[in-house]
Residue frames relative to the residue before (quaternion, step in Angstrom):
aa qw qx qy qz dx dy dz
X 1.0000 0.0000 0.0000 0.0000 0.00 0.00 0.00
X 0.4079 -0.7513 0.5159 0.0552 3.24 -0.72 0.99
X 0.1881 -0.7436 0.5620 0.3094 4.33 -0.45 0.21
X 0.3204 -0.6018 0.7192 0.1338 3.73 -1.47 1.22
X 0.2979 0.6791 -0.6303 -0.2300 2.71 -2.46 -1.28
X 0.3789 -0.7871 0.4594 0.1607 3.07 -0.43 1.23
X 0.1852 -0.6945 0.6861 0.1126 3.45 -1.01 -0.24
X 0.1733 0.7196 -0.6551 0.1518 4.28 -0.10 1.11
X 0.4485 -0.5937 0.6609 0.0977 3.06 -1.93 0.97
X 0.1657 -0.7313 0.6472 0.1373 3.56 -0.95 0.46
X 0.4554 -0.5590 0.5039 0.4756 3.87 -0.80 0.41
X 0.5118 -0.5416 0.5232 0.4135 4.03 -1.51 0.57
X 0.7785 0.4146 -0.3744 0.2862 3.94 0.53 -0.47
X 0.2256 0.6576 -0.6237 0.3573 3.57 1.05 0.90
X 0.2523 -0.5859 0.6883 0.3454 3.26 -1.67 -0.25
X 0.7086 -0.4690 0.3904 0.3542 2.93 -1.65 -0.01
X 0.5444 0.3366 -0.4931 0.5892 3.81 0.54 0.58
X 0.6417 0.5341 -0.4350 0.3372 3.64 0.13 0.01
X 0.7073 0.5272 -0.1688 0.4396 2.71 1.40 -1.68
X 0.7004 0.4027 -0.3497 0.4743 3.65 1.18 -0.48
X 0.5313 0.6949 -0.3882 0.2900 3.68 1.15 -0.18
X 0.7140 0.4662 -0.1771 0.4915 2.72 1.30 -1.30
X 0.5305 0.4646 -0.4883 0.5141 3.70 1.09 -0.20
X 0.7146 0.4486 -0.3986 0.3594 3.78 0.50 -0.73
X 0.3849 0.6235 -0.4794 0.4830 3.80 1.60 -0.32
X 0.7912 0.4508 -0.2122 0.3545 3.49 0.09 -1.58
X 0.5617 0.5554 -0.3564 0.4991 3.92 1.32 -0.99
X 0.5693 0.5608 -0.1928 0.5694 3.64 1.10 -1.69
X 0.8933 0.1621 -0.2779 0.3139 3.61 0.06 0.03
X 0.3760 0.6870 -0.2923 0.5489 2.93 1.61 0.46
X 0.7252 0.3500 -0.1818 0.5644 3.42 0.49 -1.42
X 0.6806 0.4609 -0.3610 0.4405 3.87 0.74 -1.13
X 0.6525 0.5159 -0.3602 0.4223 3.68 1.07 -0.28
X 0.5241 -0.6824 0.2004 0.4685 3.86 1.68 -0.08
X 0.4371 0.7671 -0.3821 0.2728 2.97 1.81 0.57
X 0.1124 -0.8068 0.5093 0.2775 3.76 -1.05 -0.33
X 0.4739 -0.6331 0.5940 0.1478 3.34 -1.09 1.11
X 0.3195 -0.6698 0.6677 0.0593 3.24 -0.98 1.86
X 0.7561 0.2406 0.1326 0.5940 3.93 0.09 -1.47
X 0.1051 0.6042 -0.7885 0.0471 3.27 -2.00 0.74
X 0.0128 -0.8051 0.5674 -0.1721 3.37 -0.44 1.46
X 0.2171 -0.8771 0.4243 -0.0595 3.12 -0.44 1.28
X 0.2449 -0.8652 0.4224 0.1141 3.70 0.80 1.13
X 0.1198 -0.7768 0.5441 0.2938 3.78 1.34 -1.01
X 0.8000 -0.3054 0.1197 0.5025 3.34 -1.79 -0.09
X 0.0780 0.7096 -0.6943 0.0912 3.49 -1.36 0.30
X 0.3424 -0.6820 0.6225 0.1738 3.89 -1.46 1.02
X 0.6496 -0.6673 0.3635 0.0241 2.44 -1.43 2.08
X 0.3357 -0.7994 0.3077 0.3918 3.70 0.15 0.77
X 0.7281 0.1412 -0.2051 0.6387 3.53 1.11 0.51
X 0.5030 -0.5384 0.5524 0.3898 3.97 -1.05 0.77
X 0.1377 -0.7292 0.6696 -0.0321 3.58 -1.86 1.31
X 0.7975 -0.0356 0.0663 0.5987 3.44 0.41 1.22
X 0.4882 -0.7366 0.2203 0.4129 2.90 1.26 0.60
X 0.4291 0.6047 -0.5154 0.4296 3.25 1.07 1.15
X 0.1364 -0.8945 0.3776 0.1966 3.57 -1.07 1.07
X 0.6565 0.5476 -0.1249 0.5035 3.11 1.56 -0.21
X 0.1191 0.8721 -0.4744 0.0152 4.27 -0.39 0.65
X 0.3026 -0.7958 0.3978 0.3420 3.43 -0.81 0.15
X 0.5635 -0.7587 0.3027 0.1231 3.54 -1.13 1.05
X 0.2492 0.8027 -0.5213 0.1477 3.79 -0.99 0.12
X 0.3124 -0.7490 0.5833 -0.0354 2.41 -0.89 2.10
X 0.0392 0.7984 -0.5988 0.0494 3.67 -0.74 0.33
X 0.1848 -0.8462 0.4818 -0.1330 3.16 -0.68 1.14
X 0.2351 0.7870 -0.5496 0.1526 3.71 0.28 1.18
X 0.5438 -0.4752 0.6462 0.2469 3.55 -2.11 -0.49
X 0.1677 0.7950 -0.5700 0.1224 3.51 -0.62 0.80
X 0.6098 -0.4683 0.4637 0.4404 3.22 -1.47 -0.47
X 0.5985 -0.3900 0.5329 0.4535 3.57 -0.95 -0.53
X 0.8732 0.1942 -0.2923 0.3383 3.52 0.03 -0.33
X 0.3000 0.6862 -0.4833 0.4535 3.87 1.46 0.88
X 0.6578 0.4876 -0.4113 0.4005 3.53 0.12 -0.89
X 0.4602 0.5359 -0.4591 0.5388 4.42 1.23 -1.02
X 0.8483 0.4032 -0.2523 0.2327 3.12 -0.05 -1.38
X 0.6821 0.5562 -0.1835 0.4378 3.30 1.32 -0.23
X 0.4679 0.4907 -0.3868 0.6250 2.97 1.80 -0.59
X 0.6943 0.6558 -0.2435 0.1693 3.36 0.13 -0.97
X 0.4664 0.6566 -0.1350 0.5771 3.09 2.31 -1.09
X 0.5695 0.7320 -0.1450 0.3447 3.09 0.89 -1.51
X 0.6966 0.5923 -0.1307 0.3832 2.87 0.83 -1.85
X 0.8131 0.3537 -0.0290 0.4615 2.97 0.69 -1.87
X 0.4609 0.6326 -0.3844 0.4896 4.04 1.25 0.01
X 0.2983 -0.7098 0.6256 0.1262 3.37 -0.63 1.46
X 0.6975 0.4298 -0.2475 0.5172 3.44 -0.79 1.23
X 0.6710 0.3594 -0.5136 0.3960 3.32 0.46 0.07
X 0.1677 -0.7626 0.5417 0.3113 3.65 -0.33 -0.06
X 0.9240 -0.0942 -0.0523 0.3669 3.99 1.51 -0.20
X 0.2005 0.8258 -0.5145 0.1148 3.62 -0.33 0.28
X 0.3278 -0.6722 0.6628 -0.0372 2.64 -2.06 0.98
X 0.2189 -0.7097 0.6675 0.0546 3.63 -0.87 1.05
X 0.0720 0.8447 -0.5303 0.0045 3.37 -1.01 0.82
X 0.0078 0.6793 -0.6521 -0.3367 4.03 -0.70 -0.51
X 0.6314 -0.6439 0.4314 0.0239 2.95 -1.04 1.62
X 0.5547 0.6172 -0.3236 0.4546 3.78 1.57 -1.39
X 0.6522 0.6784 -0.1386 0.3086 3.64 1.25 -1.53
């Protein structure tokens, strides 16, 4: 198992049940994928260091897990398709 950590934006007009669903989507696919989650850091709202769609402001989360190699696709991939995120970035940190 290898160590990730992503880093995803949420749009600012979620509420706060949205905003925690969708972290539990991402935790939930992580763990269902045989990964484990070391850290969940939650950065809250914060302005975007440049406007995306003319949006300037998102909310953060850092998450930090252990996976195989082939979780992070699959997670990016979620990502993709999750109304609301507006970004993210999978990484291994070791690299």
């Amino acid at each position: 198992m290898r160590n990730y950590e992503t880093i995803f934006i949420l749009h600012p007009s979620l509420d706060d049940e949205a905003i925690k669903a969708n972290i539990e989507k991402f935790k939930g696919v992580i763990e269902n994928g045989g990964g484990v989650i070391e850290n969940v850091d939650e950065w809250g709202k914060r302005k975007l260091a440049y406007p995306i769609e003319k949006i300037n402001d998102g909310y953060y989360t850092l998450v930090n897990f252990k996976s195989s190699p082939e979780l992070p696709k699959e997670l990016e991939r979620v990502f993709r398709i999750t109304d609301g995120v507006i970004r993210f970035m999978v990484v291994n940190p070791e690299k």
